[in-house]
C-alpha positions as CSV (number, residue, x, y, z in Angstrom):
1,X,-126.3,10.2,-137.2
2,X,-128.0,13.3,-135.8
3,X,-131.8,14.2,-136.8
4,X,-133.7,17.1,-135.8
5,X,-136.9,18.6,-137.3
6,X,-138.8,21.5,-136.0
7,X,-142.2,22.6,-137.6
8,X,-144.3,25.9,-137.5
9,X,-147.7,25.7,-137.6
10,X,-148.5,30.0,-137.3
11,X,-151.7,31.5,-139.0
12,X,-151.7,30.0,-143.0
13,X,-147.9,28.9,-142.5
14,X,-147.3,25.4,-142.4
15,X,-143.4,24.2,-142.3
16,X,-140.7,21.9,-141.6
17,X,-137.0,22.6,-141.0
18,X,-134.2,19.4,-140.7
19,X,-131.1,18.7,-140.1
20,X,-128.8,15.6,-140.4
21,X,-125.5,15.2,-139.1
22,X,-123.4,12.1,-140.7
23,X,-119.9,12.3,-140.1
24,X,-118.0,15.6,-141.3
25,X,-121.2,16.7,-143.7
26,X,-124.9,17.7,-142.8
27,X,-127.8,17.9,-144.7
28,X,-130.5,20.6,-144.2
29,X,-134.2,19.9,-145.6
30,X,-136.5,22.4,-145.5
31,X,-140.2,23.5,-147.0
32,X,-143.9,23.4,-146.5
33,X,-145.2,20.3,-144.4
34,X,-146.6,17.8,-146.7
35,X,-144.3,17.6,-149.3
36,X,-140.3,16.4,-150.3
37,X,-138.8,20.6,-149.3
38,X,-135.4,21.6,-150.4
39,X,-132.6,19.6,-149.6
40,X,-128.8,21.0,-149.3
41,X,-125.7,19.2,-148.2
42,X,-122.4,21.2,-146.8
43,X,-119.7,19.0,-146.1
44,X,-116.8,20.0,-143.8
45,X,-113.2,19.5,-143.2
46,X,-113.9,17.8,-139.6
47,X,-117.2,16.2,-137.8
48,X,-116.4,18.8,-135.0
49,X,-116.9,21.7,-137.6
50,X,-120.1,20.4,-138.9
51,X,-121.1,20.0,-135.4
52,X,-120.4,23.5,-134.7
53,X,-122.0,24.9,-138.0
């Protein structure tokens, strides 16, 4: 299991990006810092492909 967040912190902007890798699927979460985001899961036919997505 893969975790990575990035944030931006530019003028008023304030936001997170993440990304999970578990097995053949990951999950991206994404919004302003501070609260839950959106959340979206894309599963794949192979780890390798979500790998390389």
């Amino acid at each position: 299991m893969d975790k990575r967040t990035f944030y931006l912190k530019h003028g008023s902007s304030d936001k997170f990006w993440a990304i999970q890798l578990e097995g053949s699927s990951h999950t991206v979460n994404y919004g302003k810092t501070g609260t839950s985001g959106t959340t979206q899961t894309k599963d794949f036919p192979t780890e390798s492909a979500a790998r390389k997505s």
